[in-house]
N, C-alpha and C positions, 0 to 999 in steps of 0.2 A: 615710625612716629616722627622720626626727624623732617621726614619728605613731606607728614602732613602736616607739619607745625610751618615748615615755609611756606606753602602753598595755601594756607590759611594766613601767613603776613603779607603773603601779596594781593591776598583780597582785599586784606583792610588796606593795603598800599591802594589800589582801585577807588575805592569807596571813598577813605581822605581824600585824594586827589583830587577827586568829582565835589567843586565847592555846591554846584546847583541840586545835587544828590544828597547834600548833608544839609544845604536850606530846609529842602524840601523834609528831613528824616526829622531834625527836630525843629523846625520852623512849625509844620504843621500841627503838631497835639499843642503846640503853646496857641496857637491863633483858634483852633476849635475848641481847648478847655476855656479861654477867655470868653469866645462867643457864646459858645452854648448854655457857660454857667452865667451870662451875666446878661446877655441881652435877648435870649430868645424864650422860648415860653409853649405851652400847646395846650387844648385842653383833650383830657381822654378819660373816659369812663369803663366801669366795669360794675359787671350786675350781678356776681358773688355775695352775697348776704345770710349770715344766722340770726333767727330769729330765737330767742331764749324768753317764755313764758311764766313766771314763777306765781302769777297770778293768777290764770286761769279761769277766767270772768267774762262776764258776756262784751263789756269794754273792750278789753283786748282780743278776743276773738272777731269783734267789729272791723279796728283796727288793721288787726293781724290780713283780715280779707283784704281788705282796701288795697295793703300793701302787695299781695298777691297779684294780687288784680295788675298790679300795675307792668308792663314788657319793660320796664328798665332793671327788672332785679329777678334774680335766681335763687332762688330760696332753698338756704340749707338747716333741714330740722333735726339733723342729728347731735347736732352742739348744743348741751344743756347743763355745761358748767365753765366755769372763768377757767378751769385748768385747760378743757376742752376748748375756749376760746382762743387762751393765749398761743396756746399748742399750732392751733390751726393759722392765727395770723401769721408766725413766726414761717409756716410752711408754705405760704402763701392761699392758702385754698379758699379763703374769703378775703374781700377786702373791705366789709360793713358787719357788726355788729350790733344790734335790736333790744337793749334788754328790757323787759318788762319786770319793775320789782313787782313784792308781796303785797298784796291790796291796793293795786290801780287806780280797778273799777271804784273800790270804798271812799279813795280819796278824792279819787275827781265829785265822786257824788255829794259827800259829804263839806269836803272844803271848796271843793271848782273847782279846785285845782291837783294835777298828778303830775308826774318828772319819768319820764322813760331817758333811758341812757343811750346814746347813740356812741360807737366803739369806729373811727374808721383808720385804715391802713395812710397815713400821711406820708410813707417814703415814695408814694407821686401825690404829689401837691392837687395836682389838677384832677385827678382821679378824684380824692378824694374830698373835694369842694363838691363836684359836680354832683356823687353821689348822693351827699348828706343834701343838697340842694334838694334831688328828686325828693326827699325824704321831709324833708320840712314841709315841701310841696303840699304833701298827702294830708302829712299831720295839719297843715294848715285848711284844707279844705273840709278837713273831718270835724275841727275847731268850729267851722262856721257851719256844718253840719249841727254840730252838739247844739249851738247857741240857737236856731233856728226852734231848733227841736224844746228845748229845755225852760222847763220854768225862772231856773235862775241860771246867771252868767258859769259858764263851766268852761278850762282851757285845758292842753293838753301842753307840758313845753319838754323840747326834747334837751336834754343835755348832754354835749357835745365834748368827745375826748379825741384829738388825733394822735395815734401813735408815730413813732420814731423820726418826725420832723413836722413839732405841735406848731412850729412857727409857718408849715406850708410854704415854704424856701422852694425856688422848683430848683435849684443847685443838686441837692440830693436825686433827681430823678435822672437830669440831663447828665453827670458827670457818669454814672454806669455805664448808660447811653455809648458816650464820647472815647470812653476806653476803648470798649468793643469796637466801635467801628474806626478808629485810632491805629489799634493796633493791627488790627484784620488789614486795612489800608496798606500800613507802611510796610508791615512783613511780606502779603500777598505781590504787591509793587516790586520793591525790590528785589525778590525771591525771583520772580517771573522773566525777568529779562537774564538770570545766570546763565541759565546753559546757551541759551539762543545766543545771547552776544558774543558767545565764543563760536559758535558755527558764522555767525557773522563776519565777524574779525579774521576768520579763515587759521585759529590760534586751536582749535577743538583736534584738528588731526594731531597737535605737538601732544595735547594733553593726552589724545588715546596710543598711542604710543611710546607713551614713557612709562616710565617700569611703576605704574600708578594705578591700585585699583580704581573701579568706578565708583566704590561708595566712599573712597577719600574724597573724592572726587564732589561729590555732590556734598559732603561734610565741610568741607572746607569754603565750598560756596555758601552753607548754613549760616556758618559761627560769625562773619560779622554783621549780618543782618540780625541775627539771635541775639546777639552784644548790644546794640543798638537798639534794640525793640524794649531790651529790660530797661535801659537807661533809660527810654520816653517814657517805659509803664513807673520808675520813679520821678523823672517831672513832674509826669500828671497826679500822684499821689502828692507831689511837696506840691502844687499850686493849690489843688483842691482844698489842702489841708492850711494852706501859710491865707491864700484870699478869699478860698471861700467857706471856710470855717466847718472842713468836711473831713475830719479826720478817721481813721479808719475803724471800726469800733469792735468787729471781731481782732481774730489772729493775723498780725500780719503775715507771719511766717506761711499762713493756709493762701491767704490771700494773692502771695508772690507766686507762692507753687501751682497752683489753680492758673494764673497768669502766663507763666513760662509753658505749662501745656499747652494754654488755646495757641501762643505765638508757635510753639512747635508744629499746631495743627495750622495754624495758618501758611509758618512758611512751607510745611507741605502742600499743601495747597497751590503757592506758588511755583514751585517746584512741579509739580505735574502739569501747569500751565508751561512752565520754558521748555521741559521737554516734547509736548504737546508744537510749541508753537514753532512758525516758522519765519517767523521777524520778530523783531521789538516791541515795533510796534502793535503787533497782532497782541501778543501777550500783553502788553502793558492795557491795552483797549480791554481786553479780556477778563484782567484783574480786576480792572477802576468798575467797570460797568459790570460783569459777574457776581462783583463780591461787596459791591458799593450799596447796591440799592437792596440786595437781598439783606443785609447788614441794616440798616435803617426802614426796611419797610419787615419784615419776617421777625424779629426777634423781640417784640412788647415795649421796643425802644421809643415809637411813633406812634404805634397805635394797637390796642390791646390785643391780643392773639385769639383771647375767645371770641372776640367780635367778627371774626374773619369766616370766609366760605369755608366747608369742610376740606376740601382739597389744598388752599395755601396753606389750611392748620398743619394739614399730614406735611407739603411741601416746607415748611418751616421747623419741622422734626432735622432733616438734612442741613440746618445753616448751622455753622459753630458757635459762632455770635450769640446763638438763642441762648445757650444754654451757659454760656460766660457770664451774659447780660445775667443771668439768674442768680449766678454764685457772687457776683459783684454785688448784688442787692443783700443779698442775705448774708454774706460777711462784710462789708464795709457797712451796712447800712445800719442791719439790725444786731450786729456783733454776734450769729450764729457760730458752731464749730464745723466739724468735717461730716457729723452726721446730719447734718441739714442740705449737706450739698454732695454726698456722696456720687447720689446718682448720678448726676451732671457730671461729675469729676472721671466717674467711668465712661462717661455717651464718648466724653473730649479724647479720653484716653484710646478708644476703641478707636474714632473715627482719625486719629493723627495714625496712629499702628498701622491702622488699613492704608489710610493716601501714599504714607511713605511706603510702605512694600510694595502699591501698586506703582506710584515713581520710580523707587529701585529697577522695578523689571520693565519697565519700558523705557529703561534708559539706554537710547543702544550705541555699542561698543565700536560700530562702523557706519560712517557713514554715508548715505544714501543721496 
């Protein structure tokens, strides 16, 4: 223990020393939570929708078609109660709700006028503009349908609820985002160049021959990148929370823990790249560009996942980030607990177990 407590202070000795390596460690999440939460913006859609009927009338069956009808939305009719709703939002499985109260049809006929309820998912702002948009769209064309049709003036107006960000702030969608690919960043980065710059340096024969197993060895390359990844995962927590008014709303304690796995999975990750690689620069190219784009284009951060070919869907089962991105939405956002995110929390677990045992045994003890 004493041999890996040193060999662990001479990493962090490494690390301080290198001021352009500590710009770069917490320079970065302060300059991307500022841009992403304040100046940038996207818009994305998704066509997950319940439609709940409780009037049952030739009106809403008209209606209900039209909406079918339409290729922006995916219509799910198994949901035909608010427990059933709330159930489902919180899990993500829809992201529009439809309701149709008790006598519609009777009201519009008899006063012109009826109120359907429109229910949408607002922890993405832009998602859910776009949908309720297509949605007005319809109601509006059926509006000028009715009137056409109808002896006297008749409208239809939808009534509009956004859940857990009614003010459509896109800060809530971009700061999940910005974690994940945040953290994936800086841990894969730094992780990546460990073992390589000691075969570099020509300093790796001292380390394989001193009375040092290999997996202190690769431990002590971990813990101050691990050190450092938690400390930016709370900057970005105090900034989110101090400027842009996004404070955590589940458990923090799930939240942290959830957190410290994906960077575990991350910096194995890196870790099987410097083993792998055969320069710095090989690996550092390897990280940024490997773990960059798949990070921002595979995980629902840029653009919705169901929207995608069947093959990047399956190919984005493999990214970490997806499945981070997920648990960050549903405890910071919607204040869920550990049974909302269980699953994800075993994918992370599973796939950090596996990168690291496959790093441990391709680490070799001689070199070539």
């Amino acid at each position: 223990m004493k041999q890996l407590l040193t060999f662990i202070r001479k990493e962090f000795l490494h690390v301080f020393r290198d001021r352009k390596t500590l710009l770069m460690l917490f320079g970065l999440p302060i300059a991307q939570i500022v841009l992403f939460g304040f100046a940038l913006s996207n818009e994305i859609k998704d066509s997950r929708i319940a439609l709940v009927d409780y009037s049952k009338d030739a009106v809403t069956t008209r209606l209900i078609g039209k909406i079918e009808s339409s290729h922006y939305f995916d219509i799910r009719r198994s949901l035909a109660s608010g427990q059933q709703l709330d159930a489902a939002f919180k899990r993500g499985d829809i992201k529009m709700a439809v309701i149709f109260p008790q006598g519609f049809g009777d009201d519009l006929i008899h006063t012109g006028k009826a109120t359907l309820q429109v229910i949408a998912d607002a922890s993405d702002p832009n998602q859910a503009t776009t949908i309720t948009n297509y949605l007005e769209q319809i109601v509006t064309d059926y509006n000028a349908e009715l009137a056409s049709n109808a002896p006297q003036p008749m409208q239809i107006v939808p009534e509009m609820q956004m859940l857990y960000n009614p003010e459509l702030r896109g800060a809530p969608n971009f700061v999940p985002g910005v974690m994940a690919l945040v953290l994936m960043l800086v841990c894969t980065m730094m992780t990546s160049v460990a073992i390589v710059r000691e075969k570099e340096l020509g300093t790796m024969e001292i380390l394989l021959v001193s009375p040092f197993k290999p997996v202190y060895i690769i431990i002590s390359k971990l813990a101050p990148n691990l050190l450092i990844s938690i400390v930016n995962l709370f900057i970005i927590l105090l900034l989110s929370d101090i400027f842009l008014d996004l404070p955590v709303k589940g458990s923090i304690v799930l939240l942290v823990s959830c957190s410290i796995l994906f960077i575990l999975t991350c910096l194995s990750i890196g870790l099987l790249l410097s083993i792998s690689a055969k320069t710095q620069q090989a690996a550092m190219m390897g990280s940024l560009m490997g773990m960059m784009l798949p990070t921002m284009l595979l995980t629902g951060f840029l653009f919705p996942i169901e929207n995608m070919p069947l093959p990047l869907q399956v190919i984005s089962n493999l990214v970490p980030s997806r499945w981070y991105f997920i648990i960050i939405k549903r405890v910071m956002l919607k204040g869920l607990g550990f049974g909302a995110v269980w699953k994800e929390t075993l994918i992370l677990a599973g796939m950090c177990t596996a990168l690291f045992a496959i790093s441990l045994r391709n680490f070799k003890i001689r070199l070539q």
